[in-house]
N, C-alpha and C positions, 0 to 999 in steps of 0.2 A: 118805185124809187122815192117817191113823195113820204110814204111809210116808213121808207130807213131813213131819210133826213129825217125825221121827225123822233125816230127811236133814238138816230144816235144823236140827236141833240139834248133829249131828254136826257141821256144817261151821261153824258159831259157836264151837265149841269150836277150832276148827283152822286158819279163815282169821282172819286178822288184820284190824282194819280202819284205815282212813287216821288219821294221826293231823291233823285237822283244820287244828290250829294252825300247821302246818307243810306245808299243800298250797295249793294254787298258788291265788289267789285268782279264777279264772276258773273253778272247780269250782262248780258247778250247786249245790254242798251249802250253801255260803254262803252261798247265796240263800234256801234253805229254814229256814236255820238261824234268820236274821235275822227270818224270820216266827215261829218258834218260839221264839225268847225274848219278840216282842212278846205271842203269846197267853199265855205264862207268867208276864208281867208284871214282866221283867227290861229291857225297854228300855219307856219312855214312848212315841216313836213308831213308827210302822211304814215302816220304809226300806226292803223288799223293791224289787228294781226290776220293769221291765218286761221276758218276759211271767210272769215268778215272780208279781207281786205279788196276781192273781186265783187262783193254786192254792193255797187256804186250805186245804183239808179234812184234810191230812194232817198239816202243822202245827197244826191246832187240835187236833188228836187226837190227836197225839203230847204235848201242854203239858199235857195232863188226863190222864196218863196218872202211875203213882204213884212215878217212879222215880229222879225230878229230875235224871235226867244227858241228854244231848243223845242220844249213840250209843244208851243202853239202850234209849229210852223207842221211838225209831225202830224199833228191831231189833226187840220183841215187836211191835208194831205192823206192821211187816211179816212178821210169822211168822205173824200172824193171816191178813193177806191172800191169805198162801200157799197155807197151810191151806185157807180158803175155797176160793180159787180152783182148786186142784187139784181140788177135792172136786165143785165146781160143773161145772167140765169134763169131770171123769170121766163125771159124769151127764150130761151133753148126748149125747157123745160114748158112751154107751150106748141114750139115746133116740134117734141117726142108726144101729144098729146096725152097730156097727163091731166088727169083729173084736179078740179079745181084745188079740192080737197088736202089732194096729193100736195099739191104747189104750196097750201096755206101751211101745209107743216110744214113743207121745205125751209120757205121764209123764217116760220116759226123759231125755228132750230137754228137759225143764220144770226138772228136777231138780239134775241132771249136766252139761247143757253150760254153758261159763263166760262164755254170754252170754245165760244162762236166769234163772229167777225168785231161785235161791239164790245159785247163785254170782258173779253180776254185781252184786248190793243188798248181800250180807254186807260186802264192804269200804267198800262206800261205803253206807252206810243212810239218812243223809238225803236222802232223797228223793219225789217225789208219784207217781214210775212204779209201784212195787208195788201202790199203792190201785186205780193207774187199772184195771190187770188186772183186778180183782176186779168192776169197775162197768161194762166193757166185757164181763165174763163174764156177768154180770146183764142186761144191755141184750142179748147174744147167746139168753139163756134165756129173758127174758119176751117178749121183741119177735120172736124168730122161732121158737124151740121152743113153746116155751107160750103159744099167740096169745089162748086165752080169758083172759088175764092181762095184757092188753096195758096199760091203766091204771099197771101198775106201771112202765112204760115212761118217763112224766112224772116220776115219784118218781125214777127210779134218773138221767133225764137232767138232773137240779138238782144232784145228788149228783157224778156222773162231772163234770160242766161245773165242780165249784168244787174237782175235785181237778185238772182236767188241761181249757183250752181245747180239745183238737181231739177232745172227746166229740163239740163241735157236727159235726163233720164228719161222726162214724158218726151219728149219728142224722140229720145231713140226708141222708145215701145211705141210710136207711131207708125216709123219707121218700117220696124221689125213688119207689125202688123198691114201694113200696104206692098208690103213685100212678100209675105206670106200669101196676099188677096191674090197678087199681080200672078205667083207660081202657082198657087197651090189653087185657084177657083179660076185662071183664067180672066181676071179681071183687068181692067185698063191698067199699064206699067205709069201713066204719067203721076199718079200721088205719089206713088212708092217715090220715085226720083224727085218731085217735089221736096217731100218730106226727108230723101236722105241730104237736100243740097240744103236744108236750115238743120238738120243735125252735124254738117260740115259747117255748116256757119258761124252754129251757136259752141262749136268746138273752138273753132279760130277765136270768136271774139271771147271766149273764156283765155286761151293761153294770151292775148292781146292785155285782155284788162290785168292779169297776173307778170304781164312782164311790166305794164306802167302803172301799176299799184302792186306793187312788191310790199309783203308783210317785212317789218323791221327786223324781225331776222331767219338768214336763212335757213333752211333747214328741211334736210332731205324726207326728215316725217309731214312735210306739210303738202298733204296731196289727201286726198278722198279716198282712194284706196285703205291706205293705213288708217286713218280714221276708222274704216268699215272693223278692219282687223281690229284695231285696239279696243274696237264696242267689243267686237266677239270675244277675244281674248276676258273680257270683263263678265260675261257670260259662263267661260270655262270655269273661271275662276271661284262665280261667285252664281250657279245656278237656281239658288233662291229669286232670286232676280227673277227669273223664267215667268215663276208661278204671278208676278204682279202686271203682265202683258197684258192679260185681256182683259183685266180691271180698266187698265189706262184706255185699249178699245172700247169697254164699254161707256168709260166715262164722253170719250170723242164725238160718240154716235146715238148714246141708249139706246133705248128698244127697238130705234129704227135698224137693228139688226135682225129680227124678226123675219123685216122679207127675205132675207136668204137663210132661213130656216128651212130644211128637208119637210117640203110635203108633195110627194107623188101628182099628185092629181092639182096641182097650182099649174095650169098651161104658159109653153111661154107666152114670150113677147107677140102677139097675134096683127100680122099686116091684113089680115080679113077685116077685123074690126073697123078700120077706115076705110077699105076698099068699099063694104055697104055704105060708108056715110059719104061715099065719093072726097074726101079729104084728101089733098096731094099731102104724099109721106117726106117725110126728111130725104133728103142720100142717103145716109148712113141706116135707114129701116129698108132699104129697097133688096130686094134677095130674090134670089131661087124659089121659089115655093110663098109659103105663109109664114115661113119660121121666125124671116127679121130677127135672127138670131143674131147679125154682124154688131150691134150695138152693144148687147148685153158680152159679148166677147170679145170688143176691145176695150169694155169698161170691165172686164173681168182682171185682162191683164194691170191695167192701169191700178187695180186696186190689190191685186200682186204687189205690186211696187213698192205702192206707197207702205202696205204692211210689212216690206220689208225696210224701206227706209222709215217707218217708224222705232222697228227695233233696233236696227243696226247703225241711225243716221245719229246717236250723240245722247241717247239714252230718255229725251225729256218724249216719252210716247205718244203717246193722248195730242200734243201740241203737233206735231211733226205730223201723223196720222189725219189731225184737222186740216194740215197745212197741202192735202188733195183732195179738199172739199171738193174741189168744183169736177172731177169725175168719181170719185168716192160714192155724194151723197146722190150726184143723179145717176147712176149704179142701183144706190137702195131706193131710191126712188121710183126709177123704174119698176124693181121688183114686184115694190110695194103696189104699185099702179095694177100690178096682175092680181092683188089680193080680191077678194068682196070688200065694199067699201065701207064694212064697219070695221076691219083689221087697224084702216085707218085714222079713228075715233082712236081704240084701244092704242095705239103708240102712242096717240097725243097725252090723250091721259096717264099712262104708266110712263110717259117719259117728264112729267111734271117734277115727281121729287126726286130727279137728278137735273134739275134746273137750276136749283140757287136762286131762285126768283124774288124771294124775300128777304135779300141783302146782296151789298157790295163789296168786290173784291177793299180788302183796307191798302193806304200805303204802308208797302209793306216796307220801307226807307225808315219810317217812324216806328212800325210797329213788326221787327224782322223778326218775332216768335211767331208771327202770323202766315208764316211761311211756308209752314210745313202743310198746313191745315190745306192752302191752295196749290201745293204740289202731289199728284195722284201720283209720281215717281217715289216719292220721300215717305208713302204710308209702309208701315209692315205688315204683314200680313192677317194681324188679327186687328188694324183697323180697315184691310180691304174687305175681308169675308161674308162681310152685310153685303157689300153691292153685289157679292156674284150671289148670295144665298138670293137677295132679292131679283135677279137677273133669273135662275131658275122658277120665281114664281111668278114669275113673270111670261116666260116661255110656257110653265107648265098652261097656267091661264089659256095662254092662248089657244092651247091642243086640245084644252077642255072647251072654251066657246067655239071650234072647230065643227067637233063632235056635237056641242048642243045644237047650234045651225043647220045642222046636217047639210054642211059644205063638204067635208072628204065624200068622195062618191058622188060628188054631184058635177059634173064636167062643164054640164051647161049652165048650171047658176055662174060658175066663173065667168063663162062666157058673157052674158046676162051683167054680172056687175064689171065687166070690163067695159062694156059698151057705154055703164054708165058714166 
């Protein structure tokens, strides 16, 4: 926590951000703005439109905040969220015992890359994406690490549901999946019903905050279904589209796509491993056998999701796909945790030059040809075809220092550097 106050201070002092007044009025920020003057008390009604007008939380807690300017009151407010949120991560991601290693990327990637927590919110601060982190980290802690606290599950889904709609989604694949435990393994029914009375919850208080923040005009397309549809529909239309998907993925994630790369002989998730160290496991690793498989497949689902509300949730991918960091990356994380611990060198290094480390996003209010350059959406295809060429040599790399280690075939070295 001490480290990201300190990064994101650093990088407030050093990135610039949009000058508002002068960016392009189809910016997401406008939207949030419009709701934070109303809880401020500077406009009489509330004109956010649709699906801005039910993401309150962020706006009302930035207009109570003591600083009276738009950018400040966002920026601490998201500095807060950071803070948390790395801090809440870190701990998860020591209660799945992951390697130091493992964790120093994690941060790494959260921190540093310019489509992470600091550097993607500092230019543009108005926004409800940095809160959701923090209540999607919460919903990740109480609802799968710490299940004796599931209760708090209902609290944090009222909370995440009036910062950001598509909470309802993680929390209905929670849902699903304790439901599935309760039938299908025989397991205790009380999460399942936990979890379905805050996906009834965060239901009500969505249709709640939609009947007393009504977008200014009615209008029967304004619902998240259609939306899904009109992405698709955009899709039929225009399948070029298709081929820039896992560009925008790999920009989200780089090479920490790696650990879920096809290699036969990567063992899973291993609950022996701490049974020798006598270390008490999470809930969520505790299983039938050694497999502690239940982690890696409700973070399998979860990242189901999110790939699809990348492509289908409003086209911008890469950001949306960030935007389920907090089960997303400890997903690959995990994976990666199964790797030999040099796998984990190599992603730090080959995810270097898709970092943007040696410059700042510009405002892009002053300078809107700069625009195109930081949207991974907006490339064609013969400015994306570096990153996937590079993205294959990158893969290949890795199946050659495989083969030089004489890691495939080796069962017990994974074992060996798992322990490590």
């Amino acid at each position: 926590m001490g480290v990201s106050t300190i990064v994101y201070l650093a990088y407030a002092v050093v990135q610039p951000t949009y000058s508002y007044e002068l960016l392009d009025k189809r910016f997401d920020a406008h939207k949030y703005a419009e709701s934070y003057r109303y809880f401020r008390g500077i406009t009489p009604d509330y004109l956010s439109s649709f699906p801005f007008n039910t993401r309150i939380l962020s706006s009302w807690m930035a207009a109570h905040l003591p600083f009276n300017d738009l950018k400040t009151d966002f920026i601490w407010l998201n500095g807060a969220f950071v803070v948390l949120t790395v801090g809440l991560l870190t701990l998860i991601w020591q209660k799945l015992h992951l390697r130091l290693s493992v964790i120093g990327l994690g941060l790494f990637w959260l921190l540093f890359h310019w489509k992470g927590l600091v550097r993607m919110y500092l230019p543009d601060p108005v926004t409800a994406d940095v809160g959701s982190y923090f209540w999607l980290t919460l919903l990740l802690f109480f609802g799968v690490i710490e299940s004796k606290n599931r209760l708090f599950v209902v609290i944090v889904a009222v909370l995440g549901t009036l910062q950001k709609e598509s909470f309802i989604a993680v929390v209905g694949c929670m849902t699903l999946w304790n439901g599935v435990n309760g039938v299908v393994f025989n397991q205790s029914k009380r999460p399942f019903f936990i979890a379905l009375s805050a996906l009834l919850v965060a239901l009500l208080v969505y249709y709640l905050a939609s009947h007393f923040f009504p977008p200014p005009t009615s209008d029967w397309r304004n619902n998240s279904l259609v939306t899904l549809l009109r992405v698709a529909k955009r899709y039929l239309v225009e399948p070029e589209l298709l081929a820039r998907i896992p560009i925008s993925w790999l920009l989200a994630f780089g090479t920490l796509w790696i650990a879920v790369s096809p290699n036969k002989h990567c063992t899973s998730f291993s609950l022996c491993v701490f049974k020798e160290k006598g270390v008490q496991n999470p809930p969520l690793l505790q299983g039938e056998g050694d497999s502690g498989g239940e982690v890696n497949t409700h973070l399998q689902i979860q990242l189901i999701v999110w790939l699809f509300l990348s492509v289908f949730g409003g086209g911008d991918t890469s950001r949306i796909l960030f935007n389920g960091m907090p089960f997303v990356l400890t997903y690959l994380l995990l994976k990666l945790n199964q790797q030999p611990t040099w796998v984990t060198g190599y992603v730090f290094l080959m995810s270097l030059p898709l970092m943007r480390l040696h410059e700042v996003e510009p405002d892009l209010g002053r300078f809107p040809s700069e625009t195109h350059r930081w949207c991974v959406e907006c490339w064609t295809m013969s400015e994306s075809w570096g990153y996937a060429v590079y993205a294959l040599a990158v893969l290949a790399g890795y199946y050659y220092l495989l083969r030089h280690f004489n890691v495939i075939g080796g069962g017990k070295t994974q074992d060996i550097q798992a322990r490590r």
